[in-house]
C-alpha positions in Angstrom: 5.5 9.7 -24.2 8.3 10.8 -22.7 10.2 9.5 -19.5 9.0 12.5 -17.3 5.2 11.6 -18.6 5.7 8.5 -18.1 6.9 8.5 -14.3 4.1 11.2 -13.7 1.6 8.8 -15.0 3.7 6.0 -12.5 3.8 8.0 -9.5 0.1 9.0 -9.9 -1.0 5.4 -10.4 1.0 4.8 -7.2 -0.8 6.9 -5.6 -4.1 6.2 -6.5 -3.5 2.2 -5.2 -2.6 3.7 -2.1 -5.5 5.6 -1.4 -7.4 2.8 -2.6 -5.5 0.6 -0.3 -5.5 3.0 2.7 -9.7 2.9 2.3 -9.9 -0.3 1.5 -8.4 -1.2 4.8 -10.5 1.2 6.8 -13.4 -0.6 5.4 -12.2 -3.8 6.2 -11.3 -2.9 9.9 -8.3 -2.9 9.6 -5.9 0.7 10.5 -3.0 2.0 8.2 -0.1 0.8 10.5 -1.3 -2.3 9.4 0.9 -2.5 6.4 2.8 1.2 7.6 4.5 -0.8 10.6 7.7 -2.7 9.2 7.2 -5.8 12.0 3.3 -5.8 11.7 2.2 -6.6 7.9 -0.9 -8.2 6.2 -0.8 -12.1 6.3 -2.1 -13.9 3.5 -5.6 -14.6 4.8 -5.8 -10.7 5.5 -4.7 -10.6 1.7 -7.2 -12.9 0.6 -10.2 -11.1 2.4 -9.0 -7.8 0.6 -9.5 -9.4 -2.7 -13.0 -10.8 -2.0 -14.3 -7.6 -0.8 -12.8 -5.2 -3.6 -11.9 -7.2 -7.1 -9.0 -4.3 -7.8 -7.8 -5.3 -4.9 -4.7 -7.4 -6.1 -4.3 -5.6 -8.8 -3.0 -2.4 -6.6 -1.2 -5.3 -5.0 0.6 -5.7 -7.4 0.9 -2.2 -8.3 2.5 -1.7 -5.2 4.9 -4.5 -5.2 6.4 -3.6 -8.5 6.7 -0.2 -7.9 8.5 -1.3 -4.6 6.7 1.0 -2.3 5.1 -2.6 -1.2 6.9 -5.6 -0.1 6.8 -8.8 2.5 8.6 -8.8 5.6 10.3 -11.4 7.4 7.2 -13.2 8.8 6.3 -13.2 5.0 3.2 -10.4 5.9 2.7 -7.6 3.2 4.3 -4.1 4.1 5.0 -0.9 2.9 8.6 -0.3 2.2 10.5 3.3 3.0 8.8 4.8 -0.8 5.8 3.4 0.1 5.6 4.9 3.9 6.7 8.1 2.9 4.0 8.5 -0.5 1.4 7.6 2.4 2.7 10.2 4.6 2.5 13.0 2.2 -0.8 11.9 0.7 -2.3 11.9 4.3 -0.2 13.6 6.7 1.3 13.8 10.2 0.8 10.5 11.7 -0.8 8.5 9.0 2.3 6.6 8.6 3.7 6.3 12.0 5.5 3.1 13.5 3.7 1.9 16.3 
């Protein structure tokens, strides 16, 4: 496999936890500038009710961390970084990732 493979196959299982993510959170009531929004985040019981209701849930968590396009802000609530904001903008469009 070579390195350009191998960041395809990245990027596209990047993706995929997004969109998992990004319905995941719909489902759960939740909107995208949840995790889109820098100052807003997921706390951990948010975290924990993801996992109950979807069992891939943490592993896309941890997808997303490692990949960096996920992180925890200052309040120690999950976020999307600046990679992470900008895959969700281009998977979704206009407005999907907008700071509120």
């Amino acid at each position: 496999m070579t390195p350009s493979t191998t960041g395809s196959i990245a990027q596209r299982s990047l993706r995929q936890c997004l969109c998992n993510m990004a319905a995941l959170l719909y489902r759960e009531g939740h909107v995208l500038e949840s995790v889109s929004s820098p100052h807003r985040g997921l706390d951990r019981q948010a975290l924990r009710r993801l996992a109950e209701a979807d069992h891939e849930w943490p592993s896309h968590q941890r997808t997303l961390e490692r990949s960096e396009a996920a992180t925890y802000n200052i309040q120690k609530r999950f976020v999307l970084t600046d990679l992470g904001r900008e895959l969700l903008f281009e998977m979704f469009g206009e407005g999907a990732a907008d700071i509120a």
